[in-house]
C-alpha positions as CSV (number, residue, x, y, z in Angstrom):
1,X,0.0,0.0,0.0
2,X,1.3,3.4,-1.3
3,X,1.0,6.1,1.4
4,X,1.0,9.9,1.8
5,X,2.6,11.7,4.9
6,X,2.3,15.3,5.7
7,X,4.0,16.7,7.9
8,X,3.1,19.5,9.5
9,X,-0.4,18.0,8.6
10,X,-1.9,20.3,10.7
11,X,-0.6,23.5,10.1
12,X,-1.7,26.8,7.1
13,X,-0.6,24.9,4.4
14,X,-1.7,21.7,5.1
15,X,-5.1,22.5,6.1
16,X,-5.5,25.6,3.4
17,X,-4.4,23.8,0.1
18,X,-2.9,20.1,0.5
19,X,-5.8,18.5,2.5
20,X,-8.6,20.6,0.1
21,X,-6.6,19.6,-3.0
22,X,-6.4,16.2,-1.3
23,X,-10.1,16.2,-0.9
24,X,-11.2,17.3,-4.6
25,X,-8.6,14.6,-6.0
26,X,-10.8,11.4,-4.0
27,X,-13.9,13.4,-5.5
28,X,-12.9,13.2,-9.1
29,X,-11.8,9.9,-7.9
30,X,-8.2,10.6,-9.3
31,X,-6.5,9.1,-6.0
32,X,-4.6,5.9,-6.2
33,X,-7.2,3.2,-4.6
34,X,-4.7,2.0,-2.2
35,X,-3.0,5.2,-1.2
36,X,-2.9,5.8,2.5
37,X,-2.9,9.2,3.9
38,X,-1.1,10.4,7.3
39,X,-1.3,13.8,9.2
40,X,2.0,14.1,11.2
41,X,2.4,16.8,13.6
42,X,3.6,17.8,17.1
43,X,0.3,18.4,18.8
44,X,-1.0,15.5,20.5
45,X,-4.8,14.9,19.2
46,X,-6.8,11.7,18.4
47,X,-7.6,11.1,14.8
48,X,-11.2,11.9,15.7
49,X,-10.2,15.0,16.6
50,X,-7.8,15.4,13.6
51,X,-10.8,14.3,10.9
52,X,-12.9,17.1,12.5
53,X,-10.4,19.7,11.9
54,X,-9.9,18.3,8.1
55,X,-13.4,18.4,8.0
56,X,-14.0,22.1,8.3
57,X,-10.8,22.9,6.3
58,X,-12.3,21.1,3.3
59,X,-15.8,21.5,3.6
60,X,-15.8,25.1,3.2
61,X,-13.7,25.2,0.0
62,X,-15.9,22.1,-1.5
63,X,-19.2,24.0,-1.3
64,X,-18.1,27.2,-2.9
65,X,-17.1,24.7,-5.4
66,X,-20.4,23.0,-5.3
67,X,-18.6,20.0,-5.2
68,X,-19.1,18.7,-1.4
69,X,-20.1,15.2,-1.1
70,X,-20.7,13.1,2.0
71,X,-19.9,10.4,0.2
72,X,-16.3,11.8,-1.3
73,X,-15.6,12.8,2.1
74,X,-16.5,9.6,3.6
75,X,-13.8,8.2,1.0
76,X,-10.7,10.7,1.8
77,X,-11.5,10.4,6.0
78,X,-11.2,6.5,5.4
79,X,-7.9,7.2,4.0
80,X,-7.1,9.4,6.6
81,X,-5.4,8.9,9.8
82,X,-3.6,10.9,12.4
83,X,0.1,10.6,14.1
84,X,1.8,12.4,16.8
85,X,5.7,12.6,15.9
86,X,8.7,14.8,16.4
87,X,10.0,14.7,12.3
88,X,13.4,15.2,13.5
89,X,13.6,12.5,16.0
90,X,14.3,8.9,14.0
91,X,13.4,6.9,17.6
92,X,9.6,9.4,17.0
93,X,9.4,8.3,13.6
94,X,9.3,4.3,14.2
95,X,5.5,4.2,15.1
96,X,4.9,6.1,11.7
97,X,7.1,3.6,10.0
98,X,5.1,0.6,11.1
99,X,2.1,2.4,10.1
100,X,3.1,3.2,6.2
101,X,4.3,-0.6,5.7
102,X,6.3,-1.3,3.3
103,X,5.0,0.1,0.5
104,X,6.3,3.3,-1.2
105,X,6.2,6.7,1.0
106,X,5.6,10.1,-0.5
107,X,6.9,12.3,2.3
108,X,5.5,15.9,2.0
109,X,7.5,18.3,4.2
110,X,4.9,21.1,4.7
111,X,7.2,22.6,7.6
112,X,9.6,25.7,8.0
113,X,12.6,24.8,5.9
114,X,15.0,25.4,8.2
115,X,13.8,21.8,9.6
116,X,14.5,20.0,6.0
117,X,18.0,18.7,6.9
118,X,17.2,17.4,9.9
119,X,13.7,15.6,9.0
120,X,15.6,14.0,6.1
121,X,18.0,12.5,7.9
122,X,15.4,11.4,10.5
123,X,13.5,9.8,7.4
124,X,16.4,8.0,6.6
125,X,17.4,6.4,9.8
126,X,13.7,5.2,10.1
127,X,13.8,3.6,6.9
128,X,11.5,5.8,5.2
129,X,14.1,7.0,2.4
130,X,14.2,3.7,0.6
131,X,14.5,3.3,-3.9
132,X,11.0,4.1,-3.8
133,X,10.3,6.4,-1.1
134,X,9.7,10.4,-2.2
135,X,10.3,13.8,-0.9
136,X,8.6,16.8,-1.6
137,X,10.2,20.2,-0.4
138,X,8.1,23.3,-0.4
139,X,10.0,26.6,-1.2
140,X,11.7,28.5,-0.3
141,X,15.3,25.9,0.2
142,X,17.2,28.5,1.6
143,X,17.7,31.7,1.7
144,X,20.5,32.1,-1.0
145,X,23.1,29.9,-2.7
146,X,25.2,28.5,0.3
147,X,22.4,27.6,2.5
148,X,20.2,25.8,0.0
149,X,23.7,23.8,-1.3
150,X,23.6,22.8,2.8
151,X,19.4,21.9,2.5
152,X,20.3,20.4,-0.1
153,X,23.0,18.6,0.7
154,X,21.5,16.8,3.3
155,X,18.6,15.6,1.3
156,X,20.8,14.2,-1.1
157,X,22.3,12.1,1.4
158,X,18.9,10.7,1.9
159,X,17.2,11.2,-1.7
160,X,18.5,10.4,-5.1
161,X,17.6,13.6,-7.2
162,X,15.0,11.8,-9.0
163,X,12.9,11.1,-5.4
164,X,13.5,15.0,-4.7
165,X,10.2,16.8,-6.0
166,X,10.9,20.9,-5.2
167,X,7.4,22.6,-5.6
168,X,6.8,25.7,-6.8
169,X,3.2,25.8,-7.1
170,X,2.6,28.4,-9.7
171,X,3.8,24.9,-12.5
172,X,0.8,23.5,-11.2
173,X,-1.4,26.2,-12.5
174,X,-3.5,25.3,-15.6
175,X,-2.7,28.5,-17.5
176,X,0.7,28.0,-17.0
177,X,0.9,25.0,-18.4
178,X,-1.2,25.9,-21.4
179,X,1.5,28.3,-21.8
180,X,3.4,25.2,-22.7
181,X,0.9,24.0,-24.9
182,X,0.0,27.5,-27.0
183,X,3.7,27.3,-27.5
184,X,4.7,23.7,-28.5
185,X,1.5,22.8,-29.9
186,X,0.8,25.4,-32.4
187,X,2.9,26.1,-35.6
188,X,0.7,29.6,-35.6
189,X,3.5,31.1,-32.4
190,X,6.7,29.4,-32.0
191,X,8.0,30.8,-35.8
192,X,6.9,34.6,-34.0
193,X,8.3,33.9,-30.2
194,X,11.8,35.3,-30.6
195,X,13.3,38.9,-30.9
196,X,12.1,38.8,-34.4
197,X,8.5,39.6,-33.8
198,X,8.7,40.6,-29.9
199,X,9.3,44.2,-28.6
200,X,9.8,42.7,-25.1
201,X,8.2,41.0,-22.1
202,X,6.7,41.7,-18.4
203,X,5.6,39.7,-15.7
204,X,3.6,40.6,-12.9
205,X,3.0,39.2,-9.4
206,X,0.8,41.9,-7.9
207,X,-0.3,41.5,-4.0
208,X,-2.7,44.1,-2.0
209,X,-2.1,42.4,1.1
210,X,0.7,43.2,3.3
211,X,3.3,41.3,5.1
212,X,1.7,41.8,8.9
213,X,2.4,39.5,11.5
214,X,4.6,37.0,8.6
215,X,7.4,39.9,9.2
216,X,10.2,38.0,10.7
217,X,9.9,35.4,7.9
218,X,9.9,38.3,5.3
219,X,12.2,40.2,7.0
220,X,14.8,37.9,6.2
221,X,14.1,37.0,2.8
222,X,12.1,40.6,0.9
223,X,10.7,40.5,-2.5
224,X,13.8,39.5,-4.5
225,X,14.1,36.0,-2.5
226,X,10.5,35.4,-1.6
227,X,9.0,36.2,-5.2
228,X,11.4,36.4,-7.5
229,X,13.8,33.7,-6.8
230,X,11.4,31.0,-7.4
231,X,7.9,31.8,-9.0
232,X,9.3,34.8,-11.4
233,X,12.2,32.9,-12.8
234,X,10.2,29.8,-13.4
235,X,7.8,31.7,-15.4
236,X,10.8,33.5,-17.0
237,X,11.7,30.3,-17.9
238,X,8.5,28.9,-19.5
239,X,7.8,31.4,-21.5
240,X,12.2,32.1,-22.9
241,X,13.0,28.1,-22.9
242,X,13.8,26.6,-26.7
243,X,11.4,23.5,-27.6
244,X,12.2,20.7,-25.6
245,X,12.8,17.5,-27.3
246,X,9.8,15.7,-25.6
247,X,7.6,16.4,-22.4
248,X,10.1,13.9,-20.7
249,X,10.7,15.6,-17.4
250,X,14.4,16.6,-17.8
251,X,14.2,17.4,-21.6
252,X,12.0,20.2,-20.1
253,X,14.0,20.6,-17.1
254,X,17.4,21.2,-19.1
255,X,16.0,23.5,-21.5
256,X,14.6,26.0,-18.4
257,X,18.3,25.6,-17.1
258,X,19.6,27.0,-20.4
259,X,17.9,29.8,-20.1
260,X,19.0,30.9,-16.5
261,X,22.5,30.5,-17.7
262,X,21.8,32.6,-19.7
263,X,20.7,35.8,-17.7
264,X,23.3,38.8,-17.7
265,X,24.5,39.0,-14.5
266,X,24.1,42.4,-12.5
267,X,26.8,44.7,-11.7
268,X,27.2,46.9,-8.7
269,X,27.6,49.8,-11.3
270,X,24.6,49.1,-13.4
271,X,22.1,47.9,-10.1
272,X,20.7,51.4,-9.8
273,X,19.7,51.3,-13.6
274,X,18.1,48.1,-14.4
275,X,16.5,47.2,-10.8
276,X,14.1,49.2,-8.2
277,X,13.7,48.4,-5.0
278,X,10.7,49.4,-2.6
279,X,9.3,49.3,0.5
280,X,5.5,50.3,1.2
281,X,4.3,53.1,3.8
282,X,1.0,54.0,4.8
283,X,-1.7,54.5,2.0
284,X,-5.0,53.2,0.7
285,X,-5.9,50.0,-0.7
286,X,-9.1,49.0,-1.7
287,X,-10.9,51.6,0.1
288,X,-8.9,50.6,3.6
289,X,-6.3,52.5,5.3
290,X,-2.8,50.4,6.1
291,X,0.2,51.0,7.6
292,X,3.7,50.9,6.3
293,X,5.9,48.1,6.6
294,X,8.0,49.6,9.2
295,X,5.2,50.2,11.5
296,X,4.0,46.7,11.1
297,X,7.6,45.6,12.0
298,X,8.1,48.6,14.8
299,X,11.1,49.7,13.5
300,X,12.6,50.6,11.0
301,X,13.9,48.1,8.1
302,X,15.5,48.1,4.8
303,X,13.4,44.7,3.5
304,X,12.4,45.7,0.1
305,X,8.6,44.6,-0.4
306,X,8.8,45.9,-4.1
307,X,10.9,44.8,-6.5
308,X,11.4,45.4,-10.5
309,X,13.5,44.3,-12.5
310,X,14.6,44.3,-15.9
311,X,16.6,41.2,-17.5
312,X,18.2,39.9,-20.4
313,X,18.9,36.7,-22.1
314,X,22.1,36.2,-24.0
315,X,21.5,33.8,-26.5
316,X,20.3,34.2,-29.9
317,X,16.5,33.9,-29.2
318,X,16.4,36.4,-27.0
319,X,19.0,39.5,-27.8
320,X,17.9,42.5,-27.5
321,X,14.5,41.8,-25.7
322,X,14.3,42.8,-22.2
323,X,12.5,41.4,-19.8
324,X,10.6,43.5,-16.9
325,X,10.0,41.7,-14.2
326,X,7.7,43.5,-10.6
327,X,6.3,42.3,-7.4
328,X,4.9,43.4,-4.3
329,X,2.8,43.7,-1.3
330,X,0.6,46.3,-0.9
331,X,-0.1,47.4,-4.6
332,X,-3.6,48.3,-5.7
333,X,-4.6,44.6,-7.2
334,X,-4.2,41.2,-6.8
335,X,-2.7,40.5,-10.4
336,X,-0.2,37.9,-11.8
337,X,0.4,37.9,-15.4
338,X,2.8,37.9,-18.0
339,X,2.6,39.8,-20.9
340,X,4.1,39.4,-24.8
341,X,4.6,42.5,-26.6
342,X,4.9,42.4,-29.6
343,X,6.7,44.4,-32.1
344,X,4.5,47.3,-34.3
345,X,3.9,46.1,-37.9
346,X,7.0,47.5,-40.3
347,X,4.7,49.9,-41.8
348,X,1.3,50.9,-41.4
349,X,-1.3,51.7,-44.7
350,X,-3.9,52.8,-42.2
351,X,-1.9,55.5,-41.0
352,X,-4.0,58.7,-41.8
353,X,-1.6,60.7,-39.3
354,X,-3.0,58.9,-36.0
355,X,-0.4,56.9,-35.9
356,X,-1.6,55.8,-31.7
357,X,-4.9,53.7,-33.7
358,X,-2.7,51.0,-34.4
359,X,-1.8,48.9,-31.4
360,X,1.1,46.2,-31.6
361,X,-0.5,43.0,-30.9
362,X,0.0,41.8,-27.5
363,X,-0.6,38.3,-25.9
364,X,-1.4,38.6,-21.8
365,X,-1.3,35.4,-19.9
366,X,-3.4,35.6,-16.7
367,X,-2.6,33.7,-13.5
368,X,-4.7,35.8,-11.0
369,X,-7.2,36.8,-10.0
370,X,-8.6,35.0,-13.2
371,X,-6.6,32.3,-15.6
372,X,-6.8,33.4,-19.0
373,X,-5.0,33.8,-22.1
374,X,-5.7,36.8,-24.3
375,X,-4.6,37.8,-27.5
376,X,-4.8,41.7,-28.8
377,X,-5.3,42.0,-32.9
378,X,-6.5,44.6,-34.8
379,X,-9.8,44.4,-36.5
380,X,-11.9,46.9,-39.3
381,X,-14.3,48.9,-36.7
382,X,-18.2,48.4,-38.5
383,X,-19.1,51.2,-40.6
384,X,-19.0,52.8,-43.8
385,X,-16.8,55.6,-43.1
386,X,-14.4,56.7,-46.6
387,X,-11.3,55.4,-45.0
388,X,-10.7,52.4,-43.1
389,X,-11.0,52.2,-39.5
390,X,-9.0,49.5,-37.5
391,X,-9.8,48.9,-33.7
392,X,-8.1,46.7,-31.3
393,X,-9.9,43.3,-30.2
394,X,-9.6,40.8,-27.6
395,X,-9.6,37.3,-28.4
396,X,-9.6,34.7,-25.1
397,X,-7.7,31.4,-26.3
398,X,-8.7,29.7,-23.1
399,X,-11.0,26.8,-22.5
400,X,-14.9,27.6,-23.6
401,X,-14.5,31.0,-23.6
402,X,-15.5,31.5,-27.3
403,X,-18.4,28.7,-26.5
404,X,-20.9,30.0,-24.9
405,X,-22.8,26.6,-24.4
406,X,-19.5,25.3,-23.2
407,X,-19.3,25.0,-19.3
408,X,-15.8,25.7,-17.7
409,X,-14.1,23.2,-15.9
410,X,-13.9,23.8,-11.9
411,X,-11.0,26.1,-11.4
412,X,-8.5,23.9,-9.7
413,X,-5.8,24.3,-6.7
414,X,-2.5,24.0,-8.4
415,X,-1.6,21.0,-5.5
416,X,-4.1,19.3,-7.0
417,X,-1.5,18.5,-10.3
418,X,1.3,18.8,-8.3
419,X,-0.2,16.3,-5.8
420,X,-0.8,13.8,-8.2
421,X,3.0,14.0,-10.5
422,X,4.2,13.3,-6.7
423,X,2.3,10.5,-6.4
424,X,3.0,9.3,-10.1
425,X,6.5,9.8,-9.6
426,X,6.7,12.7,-12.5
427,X,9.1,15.3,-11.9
428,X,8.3,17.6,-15.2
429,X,6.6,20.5,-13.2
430,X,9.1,20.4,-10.4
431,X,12.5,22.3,-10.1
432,X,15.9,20.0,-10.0
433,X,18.4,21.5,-8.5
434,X,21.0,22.6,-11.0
435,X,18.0,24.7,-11.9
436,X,17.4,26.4,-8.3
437,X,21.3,26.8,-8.3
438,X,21.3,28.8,-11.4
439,X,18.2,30.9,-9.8
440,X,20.1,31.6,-6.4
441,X,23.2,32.3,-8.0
442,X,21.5,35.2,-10.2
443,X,19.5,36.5,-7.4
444,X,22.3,36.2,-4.9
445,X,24.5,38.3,-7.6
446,X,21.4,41.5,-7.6
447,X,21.4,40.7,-3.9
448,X,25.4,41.8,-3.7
449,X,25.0,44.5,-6.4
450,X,22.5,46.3,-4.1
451,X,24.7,46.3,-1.4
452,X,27.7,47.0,-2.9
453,X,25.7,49.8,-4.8
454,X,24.5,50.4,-1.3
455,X,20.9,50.2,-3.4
456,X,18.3,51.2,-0.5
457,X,14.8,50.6,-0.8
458,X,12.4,53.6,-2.4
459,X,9.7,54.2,-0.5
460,X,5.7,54.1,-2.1
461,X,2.6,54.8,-0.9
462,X,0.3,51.4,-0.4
463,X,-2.1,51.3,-2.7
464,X,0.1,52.2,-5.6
465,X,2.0,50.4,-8.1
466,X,5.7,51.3,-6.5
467,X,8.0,53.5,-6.6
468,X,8.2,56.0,-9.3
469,X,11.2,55.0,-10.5
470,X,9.3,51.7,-11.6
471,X,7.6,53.5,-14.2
472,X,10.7,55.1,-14.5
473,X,12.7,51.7,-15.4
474,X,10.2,51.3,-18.6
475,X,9.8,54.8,-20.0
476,X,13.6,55.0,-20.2
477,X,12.9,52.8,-23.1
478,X,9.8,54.3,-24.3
479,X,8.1,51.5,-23.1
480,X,5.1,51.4,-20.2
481,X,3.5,48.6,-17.9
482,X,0.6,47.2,-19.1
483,X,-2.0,48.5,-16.8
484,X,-5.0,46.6,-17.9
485,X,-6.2,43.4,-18.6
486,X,-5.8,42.6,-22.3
């Protein structure tokens, strides 16, 4: 019997996304029939006790789903069970041994990584690191280069790399991997996606909440290692990476590695003019007053909560197109998107000295709030007017949209992928760790421009899209950030 242990199986994570993810799998009955489930965790509860808090976790997220069902549930709690451990204590980690068998164990560390060396070893001398035993690490694996190489290190005395599985949840999200499939499955994009036919591209991870009472975890990693690291480059990488071979998980792998070699590094001397950093004070956001970051902290802090960036790929692909990378807390929308700009048509024949009516196409992948995928062409506007008219339309490539008798599928929790390539043993959407070393070495490098620039963060006014030199970082090259939606 295969089986399934979280630990920290009571904690945020656990009881927000893996156990609701968990749930909506057994409904769609995509779990494995014989996979057992275990809850590991400090606090000492019965698994009574433990079903009843799973229970109100999931229940809640099912029926705004309209997909709770007594008898799915009945299903997952019979999978279910509960154990008391100390994860870094082999001698703790016996009784949970006996419990899994000897079957293979999926091992799903949903604790503070700073734990992750010490948990893995414990795995090991319990005999829960066998051939076909699987770890799955959640970011962020340390906090720059030379502490994830010790993380790291210490799992691969346990773990082969291919029973590693390092999640970064935005792979699991459908969009983004239809952003794999508008690419490689369609002869009508690839010939275009290069510097050819693209002006440049931006991606967006936009948050309006702020970092409250998470401020020591935050304080010591900011924007640039929290967002940027890890979720930015990944989708850096989808959309820059050459066509892999096959979907085999390290044809894909290698190619996203290529391209993170690829990023110009840096310098101290240049750090002020391709990067911005920010940090939030009090404003407005959505109708609310907040504070700034340093009150919610109470004191004063050089965390940047804002970041921007712009980047460039050396290779042939990409010359000459920058990338423009921002994220923060406290900005005036939840948004995360990335956006393909496209380069104006040589010369216009509609130009009757309005040259602003024709708009460069531009492709805008949605993450958040919404997933969608949008393309921007100009069309004739109706009407019989002497000269032609073109307009701008918006054209959704995603599922049903241009069906109107089509019903969407449910919108799912990215786990819920993630969960199951675990499970399957398929490492495609998960990062291997040449490919986080390439990331932490790049970020480590803007980390050491900025202080050997002595780069402090700008302050900006919650509620607003950064600093002004944000805007500034664009319209140095005539260029804006898209500010809509399409």
């Amino acid at each position: 019997m295969a089986a399934l242990v979280l630990f920290g199986g009571g904690g945020d994570l656990a009881m927000r996304m893996l156990l609701p993810s968990l749930y909506f799998l057994e409904h769609d009955g995509l779990l494995p029939d014989d996979l057992k489930i275990i809850g590991a965790a400090r606090s000492d509860e019965s698994r009574d006790e433990y079903l009843a808090k799973v229970r109100a976790a999931v229940e809640g997220k099912a029926e705004a789903d309209d997909a709770w069902s007594d008898a799915a549930w009945g299903r997952l709690a019979g999978r279910l069970d509960y154990l008391a451990v100390d994860a870094t204590d082999p001698e703790s980690l016996k009784p949970l041994k006996d419990r899994v068998g000897d079957g293979p164990t999926t091992s799903f560390l949903a604790v503070s990584p700073s734990l992750y060396g010490r948990i893995v070893t414990a795995l090991k001398a319990a005999g829960l690191a066998g051939e076909h035993d699987r770890v799955v690490l959640e970011k962020p694996v340390g906090r720059d280069l030379e502490t994830f190489r010790e993380i790291d290190d210490a799992v691969a005395h346990a773990f082969s790399e291919n029973q590693v599985f390092r999640i970064d949840h935005y792979l699991g999200k459908e969009t983004v991997q239809n952003l794999i499939a508008l690419r490689f499955g369609n002869t009508v994009f690839e010939p275009l996606w290069n510097n050819l036919s693209i002006d440049h591209v931006q991606i967006t991870v936009g948050e309006t909440v702020g970092v409250g009472d998470r401020w020591p975890y935050y304080d010591e990693y900011g924007a640039l290692r929290d967002m940027l690291q890890n979720h930015m480059l990944q989708l850096l990488c989808l959309v820059a990476m050459e066509p892999p071979a096959d979907l085999d998980p390290d044809s894909v792998r290698n190619e996203k590695v290529k391209v993170l070699r690829s990023l110009r590094p840096i310098t101290p001397d240049e750090a002020e003019r391709v990067t911005v950093r920010g940090q939030y004070v009090g404003g407005v956001v959505e109708g609310e007053p907040v504070s700034g970051y340093d009150e919610e902290r109470g004191q004063d802090s050089d965390t940047e909560t804002f970041v921007a960036i712009r980047a460039d790929i050396d290779n042939w692909r990409w010359a000459g197109v920058p990338f423009f990378m921002r994220t923060g807390k406290r900005l005036p929308e939840k948004r995360t998107e990335i956006v393909i700009q496209f380069k104006p048509v040589p010369h216009s024949i509609f130009d009757h000295g309005d040259r602003g009516a024709l708009a460069a196409n531009r492709m805008v992948i949605e993450l958040q709030p919404e997933e969608d995928i949008s393309l921007s062409v100009m069309n004739k506007r109706p009407g019989l007017e002497q000269r032609m008219q073109l307009q701008p339309i918006r054209m959704s490539l995603s599922w049903g949209q241009n069906d109107r008798d089509a019903r969407p599928p449910r919108r799912r929790i990215a786990y819920e992928r993630l969960l199951l390539d675990a499970l399957a043993g398929d490492s495609t959407l998960f990062v291997r760790r040449d490919e986080a070393e390439q990331a932490w070495k790049w970020v480590d490098e803007v980390s050491d421009a900025w202080s050997e620039g002595k780069v402090r963060p700008q302050t900006y006014a919650a509620g607003t899209w950064g600093p002004e030199a944000a805007t500034a970082l664009l319209a140095s090259t005539g260029r804006e950030w898209n500010t809509g939606h399409g």
